[in-house]
N, C-alpha and C positions, 0 to 999 in steps of 0.2 A: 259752617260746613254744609256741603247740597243735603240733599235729602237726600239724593243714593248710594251717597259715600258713607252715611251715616247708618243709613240704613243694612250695609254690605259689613259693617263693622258691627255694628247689635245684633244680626244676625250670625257671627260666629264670631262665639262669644266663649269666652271659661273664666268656673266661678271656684276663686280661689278659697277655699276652708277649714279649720281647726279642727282638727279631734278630739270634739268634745261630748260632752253625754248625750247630749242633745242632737249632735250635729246628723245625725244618720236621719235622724226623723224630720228635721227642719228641710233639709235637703227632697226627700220622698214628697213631702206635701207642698214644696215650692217650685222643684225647678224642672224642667221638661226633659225627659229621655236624650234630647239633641244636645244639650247642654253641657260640655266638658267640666266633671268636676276634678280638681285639683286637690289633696289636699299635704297639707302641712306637716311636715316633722319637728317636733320641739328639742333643743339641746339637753333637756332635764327629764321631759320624759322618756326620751330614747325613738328609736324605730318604731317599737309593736305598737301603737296606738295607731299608728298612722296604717303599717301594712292589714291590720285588721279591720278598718272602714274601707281603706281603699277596696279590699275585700267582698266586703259587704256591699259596698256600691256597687260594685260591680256582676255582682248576682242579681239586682236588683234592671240592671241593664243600662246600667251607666256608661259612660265611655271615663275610665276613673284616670286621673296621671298622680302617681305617689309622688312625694317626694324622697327621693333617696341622697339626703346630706354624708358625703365622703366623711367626712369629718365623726359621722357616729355607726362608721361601717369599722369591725374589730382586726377583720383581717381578709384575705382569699377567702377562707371557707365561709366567712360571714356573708358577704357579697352573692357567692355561688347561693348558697340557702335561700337570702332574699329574692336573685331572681327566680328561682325555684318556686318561691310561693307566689313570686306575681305572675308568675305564667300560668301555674296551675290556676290561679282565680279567673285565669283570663284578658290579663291586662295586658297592653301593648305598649306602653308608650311612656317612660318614667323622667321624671325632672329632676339633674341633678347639680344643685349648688355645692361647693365647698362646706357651709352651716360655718353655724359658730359655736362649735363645742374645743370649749379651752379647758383645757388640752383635748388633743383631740382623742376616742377614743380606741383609735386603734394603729396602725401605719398609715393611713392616708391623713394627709393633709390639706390637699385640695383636690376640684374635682378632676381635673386632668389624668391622673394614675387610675379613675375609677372609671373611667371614658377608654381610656386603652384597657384595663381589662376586660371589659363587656366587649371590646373587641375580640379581647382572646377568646371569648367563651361562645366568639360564632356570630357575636351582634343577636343577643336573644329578646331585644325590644325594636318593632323596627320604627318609634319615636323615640329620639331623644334629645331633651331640652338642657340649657346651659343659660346662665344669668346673665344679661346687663344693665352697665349700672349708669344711667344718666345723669345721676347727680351723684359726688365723691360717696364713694364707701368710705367709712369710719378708719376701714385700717388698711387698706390699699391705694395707692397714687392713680388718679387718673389713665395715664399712660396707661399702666402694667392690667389695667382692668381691657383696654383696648384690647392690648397685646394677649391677652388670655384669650379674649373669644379669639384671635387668630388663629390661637396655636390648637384651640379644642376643635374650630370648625369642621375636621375632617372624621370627626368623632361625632357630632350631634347632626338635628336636621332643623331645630328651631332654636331662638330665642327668646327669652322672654325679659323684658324691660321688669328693671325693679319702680316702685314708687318714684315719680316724681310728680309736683304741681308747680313748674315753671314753664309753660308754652317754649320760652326760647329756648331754656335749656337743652329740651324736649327735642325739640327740630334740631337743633347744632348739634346735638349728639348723634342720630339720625346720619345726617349729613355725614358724620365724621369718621365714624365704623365703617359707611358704604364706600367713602372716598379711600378708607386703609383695605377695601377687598372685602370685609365680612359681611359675604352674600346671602347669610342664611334667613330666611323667613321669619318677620318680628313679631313677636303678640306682646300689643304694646298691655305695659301694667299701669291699670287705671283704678283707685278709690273708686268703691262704691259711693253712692249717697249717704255716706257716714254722718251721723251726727255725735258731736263732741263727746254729752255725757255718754252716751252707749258704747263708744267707743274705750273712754275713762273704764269703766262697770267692765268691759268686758277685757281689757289690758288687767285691772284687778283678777279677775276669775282665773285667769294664766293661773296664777301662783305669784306667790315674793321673789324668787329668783327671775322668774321670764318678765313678770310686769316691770321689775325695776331694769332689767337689761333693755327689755321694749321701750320706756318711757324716758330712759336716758341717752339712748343711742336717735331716736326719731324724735327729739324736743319741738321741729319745725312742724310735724305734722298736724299737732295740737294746735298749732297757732293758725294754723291755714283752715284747722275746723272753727276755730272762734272768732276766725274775722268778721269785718260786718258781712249781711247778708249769707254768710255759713259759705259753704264748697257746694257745689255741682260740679260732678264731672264732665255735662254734656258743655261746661263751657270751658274748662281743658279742652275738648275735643275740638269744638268750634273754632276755638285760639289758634290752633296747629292745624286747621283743615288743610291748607293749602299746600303745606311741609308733605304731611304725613298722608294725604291720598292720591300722589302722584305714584304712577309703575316704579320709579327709582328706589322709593322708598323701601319698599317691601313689609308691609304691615299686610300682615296674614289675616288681624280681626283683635280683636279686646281679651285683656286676660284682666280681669275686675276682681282687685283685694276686697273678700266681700265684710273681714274680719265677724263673721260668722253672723251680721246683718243679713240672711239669705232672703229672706221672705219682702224688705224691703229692696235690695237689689233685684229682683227679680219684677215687684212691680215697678221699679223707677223704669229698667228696660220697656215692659209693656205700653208702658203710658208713652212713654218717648216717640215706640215702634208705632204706638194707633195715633201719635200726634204728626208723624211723618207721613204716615198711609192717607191721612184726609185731602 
């Protein structure tokens, strides 16, 4: 990849993160005010961990995006209350997937009904993000994952790419959203500098419900940390430079699963940034 393409991409950047005990302070002592932090909602633990650091970042002067999974929204009045408290913290901008709370808990099922509400209610965020999937989701077809960002586009204003580490997959997928019309602005989803066990340690710390849902639904992930030589992302990047830094594309900048590795994703950026600048 050039160096300015590269460069244009680490420089708008979001760092994806867990609501963990830790994670508020990891965050403060690692990552820079400009830095969009993201962070996660769990199927087991519900909402409030997640809207209460979003919270917190956000007093702290973060630029926070929650995530808000339909799937653990209870009803109308659920929804209203939520946006309620992220506006009052100050937040603008919220990410919302379907989740995977089986059964779900309340009337929504996916995120489409929860995107036309926030319509109803005036559009009280004025980001909002929606998922895609470059490589098969576990329980929906190819296709019908296309055919969803179609039908949400006129409801969100970005995308964000789920994990993938297949370069072509990557690009063909790209290609194939843009050539079905879904124009909206991608922040592609890239691994951090993950190393296997840390990753193993901290999939354990989840809990027995989320670890074993995490480690059986993502089996490939693990194998792409243990191969030889381990994973870098900047050679993802470099793989796809030529796909994914063209105008057609539309990659807005990197959304990095930091899986709560903050302090190392944050220097692999730096080093990368002062190795491009020389």
């Amino acid at each position: 990849m050039g160096a300015e393409g590269l460069r244009a991409l680490l420089g708008s950047v979001r760092y994806e993160v867990l609501p963990a005990k830790a994670t508020e302070d990891k965050v403060l002592a690692h990552v820079p005010r400009d830095v969009v932090v993201t962070v996660t909602a769990s199927p087991v633990k519900g909402l409030e961990p997640t809207l209460d650091l979003a919270g917190r970042l956000a007093g702290h002067g973060y630029r926070v995006v929650p995530h808000v999974p339909a799937r653990l929204l209870r009803d109308d009045v659920h929804l209203k209350d939520v946006v309620d408290r992220l506006r009052e913290a100050g937040v603008d901008d919220v990410f919302v997937p379907a989740g995977d709370a089986d059964p779900p808990a309340g009337v929504y099922d996916g995120a489409l009904p929860v995107l036309r509400r926030l319509g109803e209610l005036g559009d009280p965020f004025a980001r909002v993000g929606i998922t895609g999937y470059p490589e098969s989701h576990p329980l929906i077809h190819d296709d019908l994952t296309v055919q969803a960002m179609w039908d949400k586009r006129a409801h969100a204003t970005y995308i964000v790419s789920n994990l993938c580490f297949d370069p072509r997959v990557l690009a063909d997928w790209v290609v194939r959203i843009r050539g079905r019309g879904v124009a909206l602005p991608l922040h592609l989803g890239v691994a951090g500098p993950v190393q296997r066990a840390k990753l193993l340690s901290m999939a354990t710390k989840i809990g027995v419900g989320e670890s074993t849902r995490f480690l059986t639904r993502h089996p490939a992930w693990f194998l792409r940390f243990a191969a030889p030589g381990g994973y870098a992302p900047e050679r993802l990047l470099d793989r796809t430079a030529r796909q994914l830094t063209v105008p057609a594309a539309g990659v807005a900048g990197l959304h990095l699963f930091t899986f709560n590795q903050i302090a190392e994703t944050e220097r692999w950026r730096r080093a990368l940034l002062d190795r491009l600048n020389r």
